[in-house]
N, C-alpha and C positions, 0 to 999 in steps of 0.2 A: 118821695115821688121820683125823684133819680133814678134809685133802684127798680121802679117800674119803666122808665123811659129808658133807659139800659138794655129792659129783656125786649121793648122793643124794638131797637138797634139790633141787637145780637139775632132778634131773628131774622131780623131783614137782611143780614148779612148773610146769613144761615143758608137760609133760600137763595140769594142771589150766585153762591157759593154750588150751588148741585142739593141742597139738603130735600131731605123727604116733606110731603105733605104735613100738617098738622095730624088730617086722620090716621096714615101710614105711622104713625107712633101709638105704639102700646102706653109707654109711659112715659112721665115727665122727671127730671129729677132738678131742684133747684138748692144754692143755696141760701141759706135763711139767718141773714143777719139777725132777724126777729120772729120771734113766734107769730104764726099764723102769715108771715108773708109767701112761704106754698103759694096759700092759696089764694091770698090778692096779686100772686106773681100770672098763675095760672089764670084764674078770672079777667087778667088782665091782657093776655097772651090772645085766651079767645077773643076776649072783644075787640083789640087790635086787627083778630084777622075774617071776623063774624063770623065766627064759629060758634055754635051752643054749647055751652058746657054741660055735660052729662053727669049731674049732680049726684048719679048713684055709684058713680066710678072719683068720686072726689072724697076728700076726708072731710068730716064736717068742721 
């Protein structure tokens, strides 16, 4: 859970910093202590900022 509550720090820093929109991003790139944490990083990114996750642009 850390490493989720981390990527949300890091983006609020992000943003507060000048970063771009969530949608103005083509892609994401994280890294992955653990298999599959992508994509609970990601899922977890949107829902931080209520964003939809567009499931066909995600790996499964």
């Amino acid at each position: 859970m850390k490493y989720l509550q981390s990527l949300g720090h890091a983006w609020d820093d992000y943003r507060k910093n000048g970063g771009r929109d969530y949608a103005d991003l083509a892609q994401f790139c994280y890294h992955l202590p653990f298999s599959r944490m992508g994509q609970k990083a990601h899922r977890q990114l949107a829902s931080l900022i209520e964003t939809p996750v567009d499931n066909d642009r995600c790996l499964p």
